[in-house]
C-alpha positions as a printed Julia matrix, in Angstrom:
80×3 Matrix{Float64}:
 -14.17  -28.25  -21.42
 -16.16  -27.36  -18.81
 -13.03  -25.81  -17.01
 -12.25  -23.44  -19.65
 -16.6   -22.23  -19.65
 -15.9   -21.58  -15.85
 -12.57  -19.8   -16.36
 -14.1   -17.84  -19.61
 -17.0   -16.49  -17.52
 -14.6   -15.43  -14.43
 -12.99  -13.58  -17.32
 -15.99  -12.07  -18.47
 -16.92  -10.72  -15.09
 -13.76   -9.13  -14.39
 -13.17   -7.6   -17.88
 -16.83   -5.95  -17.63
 -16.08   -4.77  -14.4
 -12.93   -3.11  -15.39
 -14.44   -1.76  -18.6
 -17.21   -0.2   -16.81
 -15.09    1.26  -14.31
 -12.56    2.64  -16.54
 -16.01    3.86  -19.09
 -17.16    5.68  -15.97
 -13.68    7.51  -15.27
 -13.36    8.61  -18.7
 -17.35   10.47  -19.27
 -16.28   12.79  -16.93
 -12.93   13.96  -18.11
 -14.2    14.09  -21.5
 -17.37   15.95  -20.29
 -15.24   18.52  -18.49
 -12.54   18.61  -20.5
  -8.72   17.63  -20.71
  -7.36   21.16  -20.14
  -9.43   21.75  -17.08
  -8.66   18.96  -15.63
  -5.72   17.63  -14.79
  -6.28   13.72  -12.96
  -1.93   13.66  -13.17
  -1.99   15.57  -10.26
  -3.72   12.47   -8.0
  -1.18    9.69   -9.7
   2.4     9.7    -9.67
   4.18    7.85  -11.85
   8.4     7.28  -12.01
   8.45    7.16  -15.76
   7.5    10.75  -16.84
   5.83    9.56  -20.17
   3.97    7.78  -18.37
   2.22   10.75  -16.77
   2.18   13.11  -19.35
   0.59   10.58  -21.61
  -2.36    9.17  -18.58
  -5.17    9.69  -21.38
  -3.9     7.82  -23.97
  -3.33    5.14  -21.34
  -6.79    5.41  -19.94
  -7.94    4.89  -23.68
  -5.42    1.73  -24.7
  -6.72    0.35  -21.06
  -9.83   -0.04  -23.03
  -8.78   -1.38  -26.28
  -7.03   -3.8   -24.47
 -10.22   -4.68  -21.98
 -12.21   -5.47  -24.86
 -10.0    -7.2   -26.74
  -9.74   -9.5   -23.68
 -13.74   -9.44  -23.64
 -13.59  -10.7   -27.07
 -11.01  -13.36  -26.58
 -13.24  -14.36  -23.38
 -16.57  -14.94  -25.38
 -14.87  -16.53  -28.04
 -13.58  -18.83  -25.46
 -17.03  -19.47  -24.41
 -18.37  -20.26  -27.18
 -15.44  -22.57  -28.02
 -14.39  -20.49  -31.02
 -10.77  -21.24  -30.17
């Protein structure tokens, strides 16, 4: 058991880091403003719905980093 409290907490610390990270990248394009400005100019991506659509992956990035979090502290606290 005590493998899977080690392994949990690694996941914790990663998923935090990523959520913050991808928190902090989304203030400011909601501050400025999605028509003003336009972050698919720094990424290029091969499938084209994958740029058009970059906010709406920047936002299921997050659903998906908590839902991760949440599987992660449930692990911890041997809710599984």
């Amino acid at each position: 058991m005590k493998n899977y409290k080690i392994a949990s907490m690694l996941i914790i610390i990663h998923g935090g880091i990523m959520e913050l990270g991808g928190c902090l990248t989304l203030i400011p394009i909601l501050l400025v403003g999605n028509d003003k400005l336009n972050i698919g100019q720094y990424f290029s991506f091969i499938v084209p719905y994958f740029q058009d659509n970059l906010y709406l992956m920047i936002v299921m990035g997050g659903f998906f980093g908590c839902m991760r979090l949440i599987g992660a502290v449930g692990l911890l606290k041997n809710r599984m």
